[in-house]
N, C-alpha and C positions, 0 to 999 in steps of 0.2 A: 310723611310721604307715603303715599297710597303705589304700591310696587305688584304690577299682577305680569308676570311671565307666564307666556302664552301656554295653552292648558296641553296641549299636543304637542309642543317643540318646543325648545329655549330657546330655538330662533327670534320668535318675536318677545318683546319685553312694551311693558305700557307703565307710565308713571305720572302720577297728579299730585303736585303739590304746593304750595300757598309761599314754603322755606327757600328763599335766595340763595342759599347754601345746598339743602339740598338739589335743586335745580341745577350749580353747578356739577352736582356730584352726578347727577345722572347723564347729562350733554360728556361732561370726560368720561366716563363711562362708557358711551357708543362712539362719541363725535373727539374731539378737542377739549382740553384744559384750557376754559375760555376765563375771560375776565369781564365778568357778568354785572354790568349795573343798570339797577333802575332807576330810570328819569320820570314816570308820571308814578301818579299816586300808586305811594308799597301798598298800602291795602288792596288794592284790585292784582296785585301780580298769584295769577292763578295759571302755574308751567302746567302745562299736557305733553308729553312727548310719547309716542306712539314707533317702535324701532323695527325693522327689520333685518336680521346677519344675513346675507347675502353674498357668501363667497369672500370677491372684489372688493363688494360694495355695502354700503348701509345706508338702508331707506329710509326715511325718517319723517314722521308731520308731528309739526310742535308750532303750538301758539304761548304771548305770558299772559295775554289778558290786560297788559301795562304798555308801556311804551318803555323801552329798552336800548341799551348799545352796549356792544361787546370789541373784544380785540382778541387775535390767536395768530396763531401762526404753526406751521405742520409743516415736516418738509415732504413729505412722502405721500402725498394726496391730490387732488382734483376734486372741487367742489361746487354741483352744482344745486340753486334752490331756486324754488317753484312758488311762490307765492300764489295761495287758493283763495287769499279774500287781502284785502288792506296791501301792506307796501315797507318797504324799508331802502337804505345806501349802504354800498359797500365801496371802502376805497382799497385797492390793492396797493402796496408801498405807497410812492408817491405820485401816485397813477391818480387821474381825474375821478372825479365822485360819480358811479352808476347806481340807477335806481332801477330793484325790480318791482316787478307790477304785476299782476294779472296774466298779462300780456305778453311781456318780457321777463324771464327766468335772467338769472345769473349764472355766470360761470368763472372759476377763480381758481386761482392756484397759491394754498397756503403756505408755499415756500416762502413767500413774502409777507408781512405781518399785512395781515387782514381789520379792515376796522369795519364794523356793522352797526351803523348808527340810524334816526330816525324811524327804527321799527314805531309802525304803527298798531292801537291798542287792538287794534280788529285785527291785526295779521296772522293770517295761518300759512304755513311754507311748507310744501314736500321740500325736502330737503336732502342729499343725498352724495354722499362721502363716498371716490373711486381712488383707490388704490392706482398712484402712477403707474408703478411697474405693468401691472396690469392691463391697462390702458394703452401703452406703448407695444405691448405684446398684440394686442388687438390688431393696432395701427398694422403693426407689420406682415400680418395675419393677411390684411385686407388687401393692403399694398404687394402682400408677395415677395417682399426683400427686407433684409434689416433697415432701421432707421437710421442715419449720420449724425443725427441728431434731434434733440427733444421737442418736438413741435409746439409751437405756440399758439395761443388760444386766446379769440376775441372775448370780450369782457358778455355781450348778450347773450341770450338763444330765444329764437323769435317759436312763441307758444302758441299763438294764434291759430296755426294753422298745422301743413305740410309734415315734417318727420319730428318738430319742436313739438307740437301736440300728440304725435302717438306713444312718442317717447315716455315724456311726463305721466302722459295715460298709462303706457304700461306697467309704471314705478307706482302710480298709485294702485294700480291692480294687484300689485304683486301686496303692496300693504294690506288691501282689502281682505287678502286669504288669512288674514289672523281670526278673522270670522268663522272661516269655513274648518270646521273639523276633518281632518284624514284629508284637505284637499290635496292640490297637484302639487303645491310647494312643499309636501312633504317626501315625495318622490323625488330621489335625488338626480334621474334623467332630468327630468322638469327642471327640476331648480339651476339646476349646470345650463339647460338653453333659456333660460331665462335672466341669469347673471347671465349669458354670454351676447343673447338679444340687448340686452342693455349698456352693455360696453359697445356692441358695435354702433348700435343707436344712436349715441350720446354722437359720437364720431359724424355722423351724417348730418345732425341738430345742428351740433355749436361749427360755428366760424373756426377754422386754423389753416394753420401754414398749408396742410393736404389736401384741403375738401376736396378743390377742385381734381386732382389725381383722384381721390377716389371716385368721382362722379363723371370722369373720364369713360369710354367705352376700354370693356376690359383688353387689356394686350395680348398678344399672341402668345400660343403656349412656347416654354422652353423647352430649346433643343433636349434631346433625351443625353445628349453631353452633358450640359450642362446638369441638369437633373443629379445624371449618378454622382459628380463629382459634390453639389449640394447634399446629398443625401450619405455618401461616405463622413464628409467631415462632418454633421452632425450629428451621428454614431459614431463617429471614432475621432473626437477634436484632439486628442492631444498625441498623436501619431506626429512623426517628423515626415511632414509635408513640404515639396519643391515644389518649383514651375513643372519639371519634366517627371514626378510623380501623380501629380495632378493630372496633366495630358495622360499619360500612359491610363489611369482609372479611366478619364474620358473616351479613350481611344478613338483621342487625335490629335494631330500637331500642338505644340505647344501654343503656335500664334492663334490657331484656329480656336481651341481655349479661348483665350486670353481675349479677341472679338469679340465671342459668343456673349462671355460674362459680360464686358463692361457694354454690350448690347441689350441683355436680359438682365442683368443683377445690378448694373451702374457702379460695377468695381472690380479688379480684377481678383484673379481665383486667390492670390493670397492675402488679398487685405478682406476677404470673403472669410477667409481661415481664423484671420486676427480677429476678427469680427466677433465669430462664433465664440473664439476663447475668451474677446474680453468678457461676452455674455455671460461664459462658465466662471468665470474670475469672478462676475458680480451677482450672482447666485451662490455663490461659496461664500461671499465677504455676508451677504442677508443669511446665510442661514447658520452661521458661527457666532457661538455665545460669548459675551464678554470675558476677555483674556483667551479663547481657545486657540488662537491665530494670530498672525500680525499681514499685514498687507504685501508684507517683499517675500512671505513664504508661499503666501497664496499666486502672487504674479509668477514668482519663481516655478512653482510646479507647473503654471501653465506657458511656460516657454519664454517668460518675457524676463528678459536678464535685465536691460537697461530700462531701469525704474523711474527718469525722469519723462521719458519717452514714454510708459508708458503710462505713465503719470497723466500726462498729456492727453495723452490719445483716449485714455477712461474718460475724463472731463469731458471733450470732444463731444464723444459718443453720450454720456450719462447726466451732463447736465451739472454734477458734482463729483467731488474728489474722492479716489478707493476709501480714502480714513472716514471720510462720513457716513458711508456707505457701511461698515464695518461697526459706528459707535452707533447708526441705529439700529442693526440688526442684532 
């Protein structure tokens, strides 16, 4: 296998090689532990895979030169690919068979075992792995309030044209700078608004549960009540917070509060609070090494006593359970 890392940053990596094994070895490497088989003739299976670390995300164009079908599955991802010539199906669990095209890019989520079958031998795919968390941070970014929960996502995103073509355009641009010496993706400003242009992007492209909020005309600003009492609790979440300590930071009525929020934030001030904490709960659980922790020490410090509750409430919110949360980080 021919292995050339790009000559100005380890960011980019390129690999050509002929070896079905090694091809695995380099796809786990940037992408997923896939399970890689060739269906048309092995002699022509000639892997290119071309990578970009990207914060987030990893950009990626890879063709085999063969016809191909795979299977994986990731819980902690969002994946979308670009097909630039030929074509392939992806079936998510037992979700009907999509085919991207040209045209139509895919959009998938590995938490479900992924099958990639009928790649064609001419296929070349931008390809491009987003870190959920990430992704969700955006959402909420754009949105202006936490999520209730993990948005769901139509299977296409139409390339043709509108914000699906500038998007894919952008990803591939950003690959193109492995060309350019000292260029802007070496500047770490750059590189920050560029993984960030590309998280929000994706967002406006693909189909889900928010498009349409976020393609809403923006809302009114929040009260400056509201504000301080947001901006207290996340700089100081793990303070013992009431209704009538809340008000008193707002300074105003408790009821007045309590309007404001579920008028601007769509919750009141203290499932605002829980909110926050379970956030901090599930940034502790990702960033604790195998055995440093356990899950009732981590909720316990952040105020939650009753563990079936808030058992509950993490799922709710995250989509999965603290302990998974905890055995992948």
């Amino acid at each position: 296998m021919t292995v050339a890392p790009d000559r100005a940053a380890a960011d980019f990596s390129s690999y050509a090689t002929a070896s079905l094994e090694e091809a695995r070895a380099a796809i786990a490497a940037h992408y997923y532990d896939m399970d890689l088989q060739v269906v048309g003739p092995s002699e022509d299976l000639s892997t290119r895979l071309d990578v970009l670390a990207l914060g987030s995300l990893t950009v990626g164009d890879i063709r085999f030169g063969t016809q191909i079908r795979t299977g994986f599955a990731a819980p902690d991802a969002y994946h979308v690919a670009v097909p630039v010539s030929g074509c392939f199906s992806v079936q998510q669990g037992r979700d009907d068979v999509v085919f991207a095209t040209t045209g139509s890019a895919v959009f998938f989520d590995p938490a479900r075992h992924i099958r990639i079958d009928a790649w064609s031998p001419d296929c070349q795919a931008l390809t491009v792995k987003i870190d959920k968390h990430s992704l969700h941070q955006a959402l909420e970014s754009l949105l202006d309030r936490p999520l209730s929960r993990a948005p769901l996502f139509g299977p296409s995103v139409d390339v043709r044209d509108g914000p699906g073509r500038s998007w894919a355009r952008l990803a591939t641009w950003a690959l193109l700078e492995r060309d350019v010496s000292l260029g802007l993706l070496h500047r770490p400003l750059i590189r920050t608004r560029i993984e960030q242009a590309l998280l929000e992007g994706v967002l406006l492209a693909a189909e889900h549960t928010h498009r349409e909020e976020l393609e809403a005309p923006a809302p009114p600003m929040r009260p400056a009540s509201v504000k301080r009492v947001m901006d207290a609790v996340q700089e100081r979440p793990a303070e013992a917070y009431d209704a009538a300590r809340l008000a008193q930071l707002a300074q105003v009525s408790v009821r007045t509060l309590q309007d404001a929020f579920r008028r601007h934030v769509g919750m009141s001030p203290m499932a605002y609070v829980y909110d926050v904490r379970l956030q901090r709960v599930r940034d502790e659980l990702r960033a604790a090494g195998a055995g440093a922790t356990t899950v009732s020490d981590v909720a316990h410090r952040w105020g939650f006593v009753h563990l079936g509750r808030f058992a509950s409430r993490y799922r709710e919110r995250f989509g999965e359970t603290p302990s998974r949360t905890l055995r992948a980080g």
